[in-house]
C-alpha positions, -999 to +999 in steps of 0.1 A: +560+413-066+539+395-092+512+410-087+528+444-089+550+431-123+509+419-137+493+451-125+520+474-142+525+458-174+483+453-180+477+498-171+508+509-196+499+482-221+466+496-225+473+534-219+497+533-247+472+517-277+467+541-301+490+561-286+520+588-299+545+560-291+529+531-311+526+556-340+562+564-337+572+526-334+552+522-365+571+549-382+605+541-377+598+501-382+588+514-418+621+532-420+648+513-399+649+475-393+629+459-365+650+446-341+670+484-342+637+501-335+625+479-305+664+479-292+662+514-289+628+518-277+635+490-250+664+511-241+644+543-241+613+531-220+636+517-193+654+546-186+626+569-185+606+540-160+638+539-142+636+578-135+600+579-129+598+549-102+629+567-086+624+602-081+597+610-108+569+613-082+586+638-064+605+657-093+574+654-117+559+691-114+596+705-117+606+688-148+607+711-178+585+688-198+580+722-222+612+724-231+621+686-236+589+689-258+602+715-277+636+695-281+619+664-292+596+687-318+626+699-332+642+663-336+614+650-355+611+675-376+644+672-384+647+633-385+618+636-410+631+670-434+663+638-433+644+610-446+626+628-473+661+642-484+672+609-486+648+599-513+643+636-531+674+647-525+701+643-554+715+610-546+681+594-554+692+596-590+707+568-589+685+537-594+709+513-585+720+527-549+713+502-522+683+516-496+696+536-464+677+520-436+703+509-417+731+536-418+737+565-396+733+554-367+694+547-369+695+532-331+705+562-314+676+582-335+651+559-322+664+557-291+665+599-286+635+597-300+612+582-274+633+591-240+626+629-256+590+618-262+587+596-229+599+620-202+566+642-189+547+619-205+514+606-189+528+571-187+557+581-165+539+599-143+516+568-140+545+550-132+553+566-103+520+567-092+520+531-089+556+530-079+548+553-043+524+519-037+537+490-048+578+475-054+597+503-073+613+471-089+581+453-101+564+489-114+595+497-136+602+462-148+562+454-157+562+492-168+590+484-191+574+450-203+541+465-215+554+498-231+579+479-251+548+450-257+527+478-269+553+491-291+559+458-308+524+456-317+528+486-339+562+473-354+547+442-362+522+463-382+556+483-396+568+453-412+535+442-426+534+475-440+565+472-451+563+442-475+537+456-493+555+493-503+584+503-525+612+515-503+602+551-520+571+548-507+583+540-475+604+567-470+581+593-483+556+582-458+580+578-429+595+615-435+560+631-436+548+613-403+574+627-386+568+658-398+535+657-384+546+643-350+571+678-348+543+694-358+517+676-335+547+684-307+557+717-314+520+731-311+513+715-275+547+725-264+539+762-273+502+767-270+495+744-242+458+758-238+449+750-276+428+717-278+442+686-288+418+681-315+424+718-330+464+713-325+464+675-346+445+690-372+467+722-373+496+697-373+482+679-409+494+716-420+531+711-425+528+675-440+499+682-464+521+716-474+553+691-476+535+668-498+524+688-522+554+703-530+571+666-535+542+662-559+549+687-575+585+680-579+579+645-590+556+662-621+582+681-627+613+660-626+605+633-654+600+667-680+633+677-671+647+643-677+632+641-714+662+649-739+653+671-767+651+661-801+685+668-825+680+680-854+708+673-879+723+693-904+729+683-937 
């Protein structure tokens, strides 16, 4: 079973660098604390390994991966129209507010995240290709090990990030990345025959459009703050 843990853990560990789901772990490190984001991705990946080594080699054609892509396209999209709220929205006024990372129940959002993300994935059903071969128990548990390994990588690189931005900054970046990834989802999910390369830069649409108008925004905010001169009458 060794062999079978080594085996599994080295293929997902290398299929998923520079992968979606290290560019999501990224993301959310930058926006939610670190053990929260690999709790819920840990969570996430053994579920959907669990599933995949089970029956996912047999149910893999029937799964509706279209419309659980068109779910998780919706939830990014609105996770990240959220987390630019949060820091445009009106209760940024206020200087003095303590940051938002770790409210509303930021574990659940991670973890909904990736099993929406995960299931009809390539990974899984590389899972249970391996798992028709080898120990069901060793694939998912080396599966598991170097998915969430993977992951951690890019959460690493979160928190380096992290130290190094304003908590603004932070956000504003977070909330347009997931933007893109609904984006990035929403175009496969619908026009499966358009090309990857054509639908990620098609995807750079809703983020570039979001960012400008933030821009704009933040221009125009600081002249509406200026008080007018008073004039007084004698």
């Amino acid at each position: 079973m060794t062999a079978t843990i080594l085996l599994a853990i080295g293929i997902v560990f290398l299929a998923e660098l520079g992968d979606k789901s290290q560019l999501m772990a990224l993301t959310f490190a930058l926006r939610y604390r670190w053990w929260v984001v690999l709790g819920g991705i840990a969570t996430a990946t053994a579920a959907v390994h669990i599933i995949s080594v089970g029956v996912g080699h047999f149910l893999g054609a029937a799964l509706p991966t279209r419309a659980i892509a068109l779910v998780a396209a919706l939830l990014f999209l609105a996770v990240g129209v959220w987390t630019l709220r949060e820091h445009f929205g009106p209760a940024d006024e206020d200087e003095d507010a303590p940051p938002a990372r770790s409210n509303r129940a930021p574990y659940f959002v991670v973890l909904s995240a990736f099993l929406l993300a995960e299931l009809g994935d390539r990974t899984m059903f590389a899972t249970a290709a391996l798992a028709t071969d080898n120990n069901w128990f060793g694939v998912w548990l080396g599966s598991t090990i170097g998915m969430v390994a993977a992951d951690a990588l890019a959460i690493g690189l979160g928190i380096l990030v992290g130290k190094h931005l304003p908590e603004r900054v932070i956000g504003i970046c977070a909330g347009l990345l997931f933007l893109y990834f609904g984006a990035l989802t929403l175009l496969t999910a619908a026009l499966p025959d358009l090309a990857l390369a054509a639908a990620a830069g098609s995807a750079l649409l809703i983020p570039a459009v979001a960012g400008v108008a933030l821009a704009v925004r933040g221009r125009a905010r600081p002249a509406a703050e200026v008080p007018e001169p008073q004039t007084h009458l004698r």
